[in-house]
C-alpha positions in Angstrom: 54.2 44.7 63.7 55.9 41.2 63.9 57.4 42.0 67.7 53.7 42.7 68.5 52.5 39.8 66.9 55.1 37.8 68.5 54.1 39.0 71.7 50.4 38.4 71.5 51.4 34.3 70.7 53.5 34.4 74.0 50.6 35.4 75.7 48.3 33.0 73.7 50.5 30.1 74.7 50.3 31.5 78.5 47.0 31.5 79.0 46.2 28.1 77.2 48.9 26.7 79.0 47.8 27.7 82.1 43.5 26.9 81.7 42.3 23.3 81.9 38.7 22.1 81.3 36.6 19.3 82.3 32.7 18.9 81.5 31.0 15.9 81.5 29.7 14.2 78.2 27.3 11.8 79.4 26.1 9.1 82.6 24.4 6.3 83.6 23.1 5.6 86.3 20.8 2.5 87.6 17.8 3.9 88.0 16.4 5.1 91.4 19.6 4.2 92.7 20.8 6.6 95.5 24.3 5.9 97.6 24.4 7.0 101.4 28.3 8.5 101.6 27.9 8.0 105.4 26.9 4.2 105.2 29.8 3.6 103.3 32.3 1.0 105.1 35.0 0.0 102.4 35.4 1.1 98.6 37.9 -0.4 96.5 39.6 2.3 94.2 41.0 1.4 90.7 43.2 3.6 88.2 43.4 1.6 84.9 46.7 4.1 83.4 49.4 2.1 81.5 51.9 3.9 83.5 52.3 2.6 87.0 53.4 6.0 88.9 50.1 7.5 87.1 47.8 5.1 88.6 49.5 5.3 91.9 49.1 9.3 91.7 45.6 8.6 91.0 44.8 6.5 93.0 45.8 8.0 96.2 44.0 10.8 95.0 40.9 9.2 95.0 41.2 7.2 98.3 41.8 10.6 100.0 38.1 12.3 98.9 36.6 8.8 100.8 37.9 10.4 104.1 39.6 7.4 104.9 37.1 4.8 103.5 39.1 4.1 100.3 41.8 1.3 99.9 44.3 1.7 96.7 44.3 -1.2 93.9 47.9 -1.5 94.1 48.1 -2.1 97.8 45.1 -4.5 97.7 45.1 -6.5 94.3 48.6 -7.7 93.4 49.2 -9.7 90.2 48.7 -13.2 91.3 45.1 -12.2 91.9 44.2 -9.7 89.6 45.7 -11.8 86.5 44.5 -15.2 87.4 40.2 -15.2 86.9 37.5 -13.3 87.6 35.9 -15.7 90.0 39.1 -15.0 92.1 38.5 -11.3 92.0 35.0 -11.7 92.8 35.3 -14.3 95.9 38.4 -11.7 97.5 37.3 -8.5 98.0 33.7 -9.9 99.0 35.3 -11.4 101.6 37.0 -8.9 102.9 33.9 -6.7 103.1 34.0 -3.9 100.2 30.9 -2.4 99.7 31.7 -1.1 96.4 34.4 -0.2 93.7 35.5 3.4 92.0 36.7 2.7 88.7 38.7 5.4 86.6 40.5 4.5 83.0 41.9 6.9 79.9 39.7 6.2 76.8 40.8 8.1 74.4 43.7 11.4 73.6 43.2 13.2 70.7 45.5 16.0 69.3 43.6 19.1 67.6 46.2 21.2 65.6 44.5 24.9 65.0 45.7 27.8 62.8 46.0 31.1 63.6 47.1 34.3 61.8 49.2 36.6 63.7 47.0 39.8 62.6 43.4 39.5 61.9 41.7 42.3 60.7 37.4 42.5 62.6 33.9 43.2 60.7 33.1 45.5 60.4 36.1 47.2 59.3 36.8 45.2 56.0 33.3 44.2 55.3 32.0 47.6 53.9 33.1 47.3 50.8 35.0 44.7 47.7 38.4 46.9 48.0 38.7 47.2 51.2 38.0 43.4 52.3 40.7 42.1 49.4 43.1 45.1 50.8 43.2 43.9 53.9 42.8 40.0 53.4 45.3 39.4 50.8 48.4 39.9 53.6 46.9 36.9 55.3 48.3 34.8 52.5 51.8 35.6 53.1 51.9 35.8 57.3 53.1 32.7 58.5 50.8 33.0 61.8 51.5 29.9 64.2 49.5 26.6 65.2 48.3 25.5 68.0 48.3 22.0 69.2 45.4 21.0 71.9 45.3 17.9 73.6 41.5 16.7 74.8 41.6 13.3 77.2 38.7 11.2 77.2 38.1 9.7 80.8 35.9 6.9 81.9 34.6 7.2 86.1 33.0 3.9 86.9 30.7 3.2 90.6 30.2 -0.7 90.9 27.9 -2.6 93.9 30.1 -5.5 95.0 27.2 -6.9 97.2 25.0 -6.3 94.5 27.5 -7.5 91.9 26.9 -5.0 89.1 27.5 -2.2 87.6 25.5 1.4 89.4 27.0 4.5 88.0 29.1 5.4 84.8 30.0 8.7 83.2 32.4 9.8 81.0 34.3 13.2 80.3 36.3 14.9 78.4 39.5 17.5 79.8 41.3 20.3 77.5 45.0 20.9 77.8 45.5 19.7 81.4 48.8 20.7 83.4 49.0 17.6 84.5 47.3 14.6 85.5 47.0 15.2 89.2 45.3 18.2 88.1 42.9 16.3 85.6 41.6 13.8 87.8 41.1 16.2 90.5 38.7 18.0 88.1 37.1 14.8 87.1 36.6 13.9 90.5 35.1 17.2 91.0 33.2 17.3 88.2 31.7 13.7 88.6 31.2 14.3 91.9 28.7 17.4 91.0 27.0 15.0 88.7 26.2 12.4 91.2 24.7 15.1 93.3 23.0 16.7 90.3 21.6 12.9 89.6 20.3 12.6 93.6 22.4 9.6 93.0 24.8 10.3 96.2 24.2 11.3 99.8 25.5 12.5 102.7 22.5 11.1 104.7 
């Protein structure tokens, strides 16, 4: 009984391990706004992650789904510009012609720790009756069973009008248990991306 309970955590941790999932949680967007993908000339792309190869990873990531449109943060903006003021920001990449601005930044990670018993025992089999429910509960008392620790990532994806100077599009979603965070942007971007569409707030005319 244990080596078959043993086994069926193995192949718990497998399949969590290897299933991610992103779903949106909610948008803005202004409204009757609509973007033309093909009209697009320059978009600056921004990965606001603490930990410089992250952003990078992202980054690039991003710049390739604008098919060459795209120009990475880190390239573009270095420190003496990006630290300095905002009127700085504002007055360079005007200048040099961006139409707009793709923002992504981590929010939030939270840790859920779950409990589950290594044998567990389905209605209606136990339900029937008093004796046999408290027969075959009482065990649960004493089996160790194992926890499970998930990890959910908040993420913020931002769309900003430089000519128009404002903010045009926001959403925000949250990712289970991602292998990794090329992985979970690339569902984000996926998943955002499908929203935009959903909204009528992107084009490819």
């Amino acid at each position: 009984m244990k080596y078959i309970a043993f086994v069926s955590y193995i192949f718990m941790l497998i399949i969590l391990s290897s299933c991610s999932s992103t779903r949106m949680i909610s948008t803005w967007r202004e409204p009757n706004k609509e973007i033309s993908l093909n009209k697009l000339n320059k978009v600056l792309v921004v990965a606001l992650f603490q930990n410089e190869t992250t952003r990078r990873k992202v980054e690039d990531q991003l710049v390739g789904y604008l098919n060459g449109k795209g120009v990475t943060s880190y390239d573009y903006l270095d420190r003496s510009i990006s630290e300095t003021n905002e009127e700085a920001i504002r007055d360079k990449i005007k200048k040099d012609g961006f139409d707009g601005a793709i923002t992504m930044r981590l929010l939030d990670v939270d840790k859920e720790k779950t409990y589950t018993r290594s044998n567990i025992a389905l209605y209606p089999s136990y339900y029937n009756n008093f004796s046999g429910y408290y027969y075959r509960n009482w065990p649960f008392y004493f089996d160790s069973g194992y926890y499970l620790t998930t990890r959910i990532f908040t993420v913020e994806t931002s769309v900003f009008s430089i000519k128009e100077d404002k903010i045009i599009w926001t959403g925000i979603t949250k990712t289970t248990d991602p292998s990794g965070v090329v992985k979970m942007t690339e569902e984000i971007g996926q998943a955002v991306f499908n929203q935009m569409l959903k909204e009528g707030f992107v084009s490819d005319k």
